[in-house]
C-alpha positions as CSV (number, residue, x, y, z in Angstrom):
1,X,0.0,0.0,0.0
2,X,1.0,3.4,-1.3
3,X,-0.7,6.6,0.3
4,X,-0.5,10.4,-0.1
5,X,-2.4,13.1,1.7
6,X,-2.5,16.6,1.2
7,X,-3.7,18.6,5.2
8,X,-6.4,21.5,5.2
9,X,-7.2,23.9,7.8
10,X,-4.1,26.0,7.8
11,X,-0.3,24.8,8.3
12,X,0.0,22.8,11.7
13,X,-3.5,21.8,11.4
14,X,-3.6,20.2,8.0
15,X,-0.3,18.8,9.3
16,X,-1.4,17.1,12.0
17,X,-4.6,15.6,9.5
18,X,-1.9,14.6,6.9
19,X,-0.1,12.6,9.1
20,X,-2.3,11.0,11.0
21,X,-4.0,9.7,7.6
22,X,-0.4,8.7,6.1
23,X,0.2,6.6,9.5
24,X,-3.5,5.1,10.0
25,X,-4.8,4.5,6.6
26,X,-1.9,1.5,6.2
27,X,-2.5,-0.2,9.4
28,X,-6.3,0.1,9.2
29,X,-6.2,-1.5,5.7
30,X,-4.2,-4.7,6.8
31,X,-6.4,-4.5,10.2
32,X,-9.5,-5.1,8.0
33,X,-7.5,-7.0,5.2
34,X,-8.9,-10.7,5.9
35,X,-12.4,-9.1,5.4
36,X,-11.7,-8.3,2.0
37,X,-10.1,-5.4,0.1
38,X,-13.0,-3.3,-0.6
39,X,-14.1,-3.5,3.0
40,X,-10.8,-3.1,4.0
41,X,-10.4,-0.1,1.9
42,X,-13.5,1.8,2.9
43,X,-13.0,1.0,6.6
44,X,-10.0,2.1,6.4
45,X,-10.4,5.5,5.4
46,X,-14.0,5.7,7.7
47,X,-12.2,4.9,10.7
48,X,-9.1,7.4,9.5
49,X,-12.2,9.8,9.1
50,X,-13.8,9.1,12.4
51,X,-10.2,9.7,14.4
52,X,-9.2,12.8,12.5
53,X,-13.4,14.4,13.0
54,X,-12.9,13.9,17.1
55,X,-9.8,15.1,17.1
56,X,-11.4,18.9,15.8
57,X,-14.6,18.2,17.9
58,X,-12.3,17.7,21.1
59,X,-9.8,20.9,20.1
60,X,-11.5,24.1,19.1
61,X,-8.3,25.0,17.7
62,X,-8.2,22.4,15.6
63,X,-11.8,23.0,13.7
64,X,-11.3,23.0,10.0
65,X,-8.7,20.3,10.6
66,X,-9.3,17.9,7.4
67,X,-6.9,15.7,4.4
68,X,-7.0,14.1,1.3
69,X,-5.9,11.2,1.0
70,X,-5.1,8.6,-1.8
71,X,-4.3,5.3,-1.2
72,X,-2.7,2.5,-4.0
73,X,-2.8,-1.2,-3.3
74,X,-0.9,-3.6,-5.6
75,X,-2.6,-7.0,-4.8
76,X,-2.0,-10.0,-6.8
77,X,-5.8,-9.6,-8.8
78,X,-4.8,-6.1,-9.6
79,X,-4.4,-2.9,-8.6
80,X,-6.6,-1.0,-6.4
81,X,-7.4,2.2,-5.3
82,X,-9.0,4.2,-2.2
83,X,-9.7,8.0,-2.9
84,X,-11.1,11.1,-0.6
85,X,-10.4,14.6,-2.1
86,X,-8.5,15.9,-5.1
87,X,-5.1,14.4,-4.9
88,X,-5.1,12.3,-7.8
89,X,-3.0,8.6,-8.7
90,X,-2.1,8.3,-12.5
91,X,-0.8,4.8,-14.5
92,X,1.5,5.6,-17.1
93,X,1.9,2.8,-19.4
94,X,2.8,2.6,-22.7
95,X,2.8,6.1,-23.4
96,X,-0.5,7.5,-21.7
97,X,-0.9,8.8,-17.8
98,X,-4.7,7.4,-17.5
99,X,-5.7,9.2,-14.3
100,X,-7.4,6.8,-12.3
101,X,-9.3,9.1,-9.6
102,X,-12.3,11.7,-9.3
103,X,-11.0,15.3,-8.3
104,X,-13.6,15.8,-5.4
105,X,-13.9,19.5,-6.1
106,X,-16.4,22.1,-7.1
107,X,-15.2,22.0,-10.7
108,X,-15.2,18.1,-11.2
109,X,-18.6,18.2,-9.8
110,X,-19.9,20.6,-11.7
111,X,-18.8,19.5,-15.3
112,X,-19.5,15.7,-14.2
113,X,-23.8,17.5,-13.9
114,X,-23.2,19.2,-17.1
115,X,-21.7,16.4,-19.2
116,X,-18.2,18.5,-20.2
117,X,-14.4,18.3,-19.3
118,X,-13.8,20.3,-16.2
119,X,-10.7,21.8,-18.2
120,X,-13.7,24.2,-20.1
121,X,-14.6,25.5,-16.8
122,X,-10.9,27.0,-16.1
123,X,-10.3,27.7,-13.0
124,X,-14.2,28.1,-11.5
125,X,-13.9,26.6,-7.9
126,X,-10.8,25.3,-8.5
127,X,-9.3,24.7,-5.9
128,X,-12.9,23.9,-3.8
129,X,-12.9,20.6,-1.9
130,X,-16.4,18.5,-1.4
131,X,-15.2,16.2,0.1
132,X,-12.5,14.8,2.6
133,X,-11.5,13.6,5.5
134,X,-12.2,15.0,9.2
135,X,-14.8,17.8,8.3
136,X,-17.9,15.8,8.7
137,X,-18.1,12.7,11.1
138,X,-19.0,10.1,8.0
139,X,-17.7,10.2,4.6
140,X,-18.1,8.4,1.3
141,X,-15.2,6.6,-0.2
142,X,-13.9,6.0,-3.8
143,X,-13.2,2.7,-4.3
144,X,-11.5,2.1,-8.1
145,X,-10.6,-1.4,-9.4
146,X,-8.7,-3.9,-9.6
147,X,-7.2,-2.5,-12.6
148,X,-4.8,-5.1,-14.4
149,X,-1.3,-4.6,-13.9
150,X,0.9,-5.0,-16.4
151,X,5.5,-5.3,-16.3
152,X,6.6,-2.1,-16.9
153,X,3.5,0.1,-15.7
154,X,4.0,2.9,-13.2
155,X,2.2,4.6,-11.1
156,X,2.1,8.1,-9.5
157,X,0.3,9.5,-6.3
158,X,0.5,13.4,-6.2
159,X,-0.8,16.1,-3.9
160,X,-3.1,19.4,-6.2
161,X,0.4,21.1,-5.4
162,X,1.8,19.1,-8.5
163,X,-0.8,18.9,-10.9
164,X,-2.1,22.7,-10.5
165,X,1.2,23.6,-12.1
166,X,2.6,21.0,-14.0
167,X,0.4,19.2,-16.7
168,X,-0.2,16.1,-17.2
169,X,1.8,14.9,-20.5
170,X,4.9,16.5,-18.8
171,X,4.3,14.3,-15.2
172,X,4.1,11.0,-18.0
173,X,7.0,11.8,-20.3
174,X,9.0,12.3,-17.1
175,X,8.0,9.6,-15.5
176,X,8.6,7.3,-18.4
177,X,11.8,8.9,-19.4
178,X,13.5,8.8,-15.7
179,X,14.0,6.7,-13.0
180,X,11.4,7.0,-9.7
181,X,13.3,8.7,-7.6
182,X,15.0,11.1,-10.5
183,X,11.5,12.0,-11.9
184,X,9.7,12.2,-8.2
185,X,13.0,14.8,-7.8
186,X,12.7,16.7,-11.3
187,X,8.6,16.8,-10.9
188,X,8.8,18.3,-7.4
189,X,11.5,21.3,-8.7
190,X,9.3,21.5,-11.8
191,X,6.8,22.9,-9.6
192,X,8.4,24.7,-7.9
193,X,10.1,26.8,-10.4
194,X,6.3,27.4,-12.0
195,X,5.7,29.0,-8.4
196,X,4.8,25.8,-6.0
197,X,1.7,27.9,-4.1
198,X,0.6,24.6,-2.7
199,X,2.6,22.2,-0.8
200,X,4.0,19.5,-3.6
201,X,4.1,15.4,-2.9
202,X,4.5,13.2,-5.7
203,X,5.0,9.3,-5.0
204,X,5.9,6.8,-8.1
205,X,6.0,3.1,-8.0
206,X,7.2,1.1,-10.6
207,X,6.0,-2.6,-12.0
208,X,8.9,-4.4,-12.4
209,X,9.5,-5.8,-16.1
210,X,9.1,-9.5,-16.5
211,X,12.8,-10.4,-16.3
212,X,12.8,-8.5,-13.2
213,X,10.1,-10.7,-12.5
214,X,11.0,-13.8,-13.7
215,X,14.5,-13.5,-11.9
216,X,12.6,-12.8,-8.4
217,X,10.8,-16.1,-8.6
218,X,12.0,-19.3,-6.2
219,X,10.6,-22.8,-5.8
220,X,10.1,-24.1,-2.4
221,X,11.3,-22.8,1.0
222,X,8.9,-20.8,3.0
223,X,7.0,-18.8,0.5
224,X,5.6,-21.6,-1.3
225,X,4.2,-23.3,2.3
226,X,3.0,-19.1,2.7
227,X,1.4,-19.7,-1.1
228,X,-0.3,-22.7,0.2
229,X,-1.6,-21.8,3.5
230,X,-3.1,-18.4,1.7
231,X,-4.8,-20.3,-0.8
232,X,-6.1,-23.0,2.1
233,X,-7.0,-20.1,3.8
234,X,-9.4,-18.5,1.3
235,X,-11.1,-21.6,0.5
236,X,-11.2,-22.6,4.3
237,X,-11.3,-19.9,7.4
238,X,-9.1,-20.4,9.6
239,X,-11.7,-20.8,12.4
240,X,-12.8,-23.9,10.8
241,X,-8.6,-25.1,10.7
242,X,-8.3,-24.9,14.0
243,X,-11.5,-27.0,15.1
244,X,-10.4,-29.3,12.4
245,X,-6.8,-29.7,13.8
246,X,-8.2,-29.9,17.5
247,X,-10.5,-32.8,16.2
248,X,-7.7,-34.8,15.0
249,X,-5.2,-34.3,17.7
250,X,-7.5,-35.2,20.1
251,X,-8.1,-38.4,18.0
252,X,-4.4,-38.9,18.0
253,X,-3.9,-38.6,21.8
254,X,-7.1,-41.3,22.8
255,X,-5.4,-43.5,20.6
256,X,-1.9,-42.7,22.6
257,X,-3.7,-43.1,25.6
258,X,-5.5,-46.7,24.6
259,X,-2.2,-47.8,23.5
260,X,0.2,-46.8,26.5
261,X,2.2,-44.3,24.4
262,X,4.0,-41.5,26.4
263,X,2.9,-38.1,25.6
264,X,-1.0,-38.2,25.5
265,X,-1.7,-35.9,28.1
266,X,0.0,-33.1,25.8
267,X,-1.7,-34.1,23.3
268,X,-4.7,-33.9,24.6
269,X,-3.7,-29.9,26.2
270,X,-2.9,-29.4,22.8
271,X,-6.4,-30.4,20.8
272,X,-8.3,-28.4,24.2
273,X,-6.6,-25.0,22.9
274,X,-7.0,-25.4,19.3
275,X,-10.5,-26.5,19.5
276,X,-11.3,-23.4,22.1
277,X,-9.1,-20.7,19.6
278,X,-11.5,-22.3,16.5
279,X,-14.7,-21.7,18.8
280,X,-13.3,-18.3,19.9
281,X,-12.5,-17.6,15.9
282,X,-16.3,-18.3,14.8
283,X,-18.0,-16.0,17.8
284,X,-15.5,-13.6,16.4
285,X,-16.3,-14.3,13.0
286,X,-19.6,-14.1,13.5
287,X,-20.0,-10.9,15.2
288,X,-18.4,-9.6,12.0
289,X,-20.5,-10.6,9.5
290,X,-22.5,-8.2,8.5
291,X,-26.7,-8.7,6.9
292,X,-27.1,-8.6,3.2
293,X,-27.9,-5.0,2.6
294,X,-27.0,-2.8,-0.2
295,X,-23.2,-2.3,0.5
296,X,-22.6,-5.9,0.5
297,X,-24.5,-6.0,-3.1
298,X,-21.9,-3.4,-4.0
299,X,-19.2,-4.8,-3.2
300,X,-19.9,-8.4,-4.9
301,X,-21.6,-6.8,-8.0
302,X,-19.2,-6.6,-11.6
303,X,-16.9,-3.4,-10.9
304,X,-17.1,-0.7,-13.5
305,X,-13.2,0.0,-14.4
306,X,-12.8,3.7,-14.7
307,X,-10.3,5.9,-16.2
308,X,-11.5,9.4,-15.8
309,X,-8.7,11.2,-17.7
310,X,-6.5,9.9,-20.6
311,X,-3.3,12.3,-21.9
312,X,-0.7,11.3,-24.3
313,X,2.3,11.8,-23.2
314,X,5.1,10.3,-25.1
315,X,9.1,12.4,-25.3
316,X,8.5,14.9,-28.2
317,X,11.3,17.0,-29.5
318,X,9.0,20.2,-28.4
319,X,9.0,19.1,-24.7
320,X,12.8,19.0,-24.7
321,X,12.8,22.1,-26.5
322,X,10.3,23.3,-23.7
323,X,12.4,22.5,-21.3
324,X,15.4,24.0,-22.4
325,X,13.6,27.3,-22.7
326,X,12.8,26.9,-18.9
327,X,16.8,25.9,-18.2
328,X,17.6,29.0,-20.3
329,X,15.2,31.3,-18.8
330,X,16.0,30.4,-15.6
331,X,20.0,30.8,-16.0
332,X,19.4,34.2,-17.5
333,X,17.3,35.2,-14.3
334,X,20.3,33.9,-11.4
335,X,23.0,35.4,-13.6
336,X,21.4,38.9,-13.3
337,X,20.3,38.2,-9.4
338,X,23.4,36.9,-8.6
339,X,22.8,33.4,-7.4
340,X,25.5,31.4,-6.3
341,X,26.1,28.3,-8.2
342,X,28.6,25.9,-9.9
343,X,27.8,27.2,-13.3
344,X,31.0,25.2,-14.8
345,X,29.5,22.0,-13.8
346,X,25.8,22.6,-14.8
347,X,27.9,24.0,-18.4
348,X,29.0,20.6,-18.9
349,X,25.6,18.9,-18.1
350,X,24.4,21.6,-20.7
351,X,27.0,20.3,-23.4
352,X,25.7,16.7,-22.9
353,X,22.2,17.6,-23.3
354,X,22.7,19.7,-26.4
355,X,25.2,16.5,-27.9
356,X,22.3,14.5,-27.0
357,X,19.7,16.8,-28.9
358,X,22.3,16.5,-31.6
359,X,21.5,12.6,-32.2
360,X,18.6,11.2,-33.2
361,X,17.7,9.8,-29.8
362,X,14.8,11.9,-28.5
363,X,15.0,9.9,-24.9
364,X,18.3,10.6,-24.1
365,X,18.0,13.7,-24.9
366,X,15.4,14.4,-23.1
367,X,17.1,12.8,-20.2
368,X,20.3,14.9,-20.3
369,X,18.3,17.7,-20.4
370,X,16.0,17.6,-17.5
371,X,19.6,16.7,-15.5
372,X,21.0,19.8,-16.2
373,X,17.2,21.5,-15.8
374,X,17.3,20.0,-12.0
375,X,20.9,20.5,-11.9
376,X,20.3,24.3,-12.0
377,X,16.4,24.6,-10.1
378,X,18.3,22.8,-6.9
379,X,21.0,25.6,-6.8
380,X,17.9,28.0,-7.5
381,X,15.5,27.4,-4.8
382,X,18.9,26.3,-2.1
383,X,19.9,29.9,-2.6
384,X,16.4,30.8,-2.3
385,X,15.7,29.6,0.8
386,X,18.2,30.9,2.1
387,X,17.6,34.3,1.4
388,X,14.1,33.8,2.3
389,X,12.9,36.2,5.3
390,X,9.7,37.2,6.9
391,X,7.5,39.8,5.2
392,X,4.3,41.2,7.0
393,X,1.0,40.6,5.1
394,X,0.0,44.1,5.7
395,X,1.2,47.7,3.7
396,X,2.4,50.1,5.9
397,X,0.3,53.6,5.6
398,X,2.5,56.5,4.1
399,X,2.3,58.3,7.5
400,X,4.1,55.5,8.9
């Protein structure tokens, strides 16, 4: 499990709302995980919702205190994914980032009632939430697959910080073109240099290819006997193991005891606590289940795969071209500021780049020259912060 969320409510509060959904979202999941993954899922993020709502009921201070939150599970049917808010999770394969989540916002909303792409609607309610976690004590909860997963797919978990500034065919062609944590790096600086006004995550997993695959693979040894007890364990529950095993050694001792074999007392201890863990497994089992209602008919009804967004976003000699435009631009702008940098060494990243334009590799090139783009934004924004101080939000009057 993968998960990103992006706090509301002001700085320490949305803090507090992120984190707490980053650490319980995870351990809620595999809390709920024998249940199933869809229940799992949505109690996961109900009970994340639940904790992070008292927390604002009990603290006045806190009021306001909400998150977003996207959550990825790679499971061996497919992938999966839980969604509250408008951080977003993209696949890129095979040339396309297929965004896989609803924005929950005012614009989605609206153009989802009026049939039209919410890029017509610019920037109407943008940046409006309708829904999340912690404002209100129950929420509803996108649940989105299993999509298939194929070798070589990726995919990427980003906060609004991200993909208000940086669109989507440039977050594919980088991701495609660079490793994860080069592109997670290059996307996050990206942003930044467009203005980052909203805090910026970006998380990328990658689907190993199938030699990858093929190399990881082992006969034997203790993940085959954990292969076989899973698949015992979904045809069988493991309530119904344990009165089963406590049946037969119990068998086994009586006949140790008829025949004068040493031992049958322990045996017999033995069968008493398996049979009393497999009666203590059912009463718990059974205080689980849950009457047929209309949830469960969701969950076991044909699942609707969804992709709500689909960009091309193959390397193009006019994105490396964009992109040099930035690195120039940029250059231009510390020269005449004065920013301290190694300008010899980004020079020679520059040369690469423009011998790799030279050639008819368009990757490489496009490679080379988000290196030396990076290269030059981490020298920009470390000199940055640095000269960063604080400015009142207020104007002075002239008699002052």
């Amino acid at each position: 499990m993968f998960v990103v969320a992006d706090g509301m409510g002001g700085h320490a509060v949305g803090e507090k709302a992120s984190a707490k959904a980053a650490r319980d979202i995870p351990f809620l999941y595999a809390k709920h995980a024998r249940d199933g993954v869809i229940p799992a899922i949505r109690r996961a993020f109900q009970e994340t919702n639940a904790g992070i709502y008292s927390i604002g009921q009990q603290n006045p201070e806190f009021r306001g205190l909400g998150t977003t939150s996207t959550a990825l599970i790679l499971r061996p049917e497919g992938a999966w994914v839980g969604h509250v808010g408008d951080s977003r999770a993209y696949r890129i394969r095979k040339g396309f980032a297929e965004q896989l989540t609803f924005d929950h916002s005012w614009v989605w909303e609206i153009a989802r009632r009026q049939g039209v792409d919410p890029d017509e609607l610019g920037d109407f309610k943008k940046n409006v939430i309708i829904r999340s976690l912690g404002p209100d004590p129950d929420v509803e909860v996108d649940i989105e697959g299993p999509h298939p997963v194929e070798p070589g797919d990726s995919y990427l978990l980003c906060s609004d910080g991200l993909t208000g500034v940086v669109t989507p065919q440039e977050v594919g062609a980088v991701v495609t073109a660079l490793p994860a944590d080069e592109a997670a790096r290059f996307l996050v600086q990206l942003a930044n240099l467009r203005g980052g006004p909203d805090n910026i995550t970006v998380l990328i997993v990658n689907v190993p290819d199938g030699t990858a695959r093929a190399a990881g693979k082992r006969s034997g040894g203790p993940g085959a006997l954990a292969k076989l007890w899973g698949a015992w364990s979904r045809l069988v529950p493991w309530p119904f193991t344990a009165l089963g095993a406590g049946c037969a050694v119990a068998l086994l001792s009586l006949v140790m005891k008829l025949n004068t074999i040493p031992g049958a007392p322990l045996f017999f201890a033995l069968a008493a606590v398996l049979i009393l863990a497999g009666l203590l497994g059912l009463l718990l089992h059974m205080q689980k289940e849950e009457l047929p209602g209309v949830e469960a008919a969701a969950d076991s009804a044909p699942r609707e795969l969804k992709v709500y967004k689909k960009h091309e976003c193959s390397v193009t000699p006019e994105l490396v071209e964009k992109f040099s435009q930035i690195e120039s631009t940029l250059l231009e702008g510390m020269r005449a500021q004065g920013v301290p940098a190694e300008y010899e060494a980004h020079n020679r990243l520059v040369i690469d780049a423009d011998a790799a334009v030279a050639r008819p590799d368009v990757s490489a090139a496009f490679r080379a020259r988000c290196a030396s783009l990076v290269y030059l934004a981490e020298a920009f924004h470390k000199a940055r912060h640095k000269q960063e101080s604080f400015r009142p939000s207020w104007t002075p009057s002239p008699t002052q």
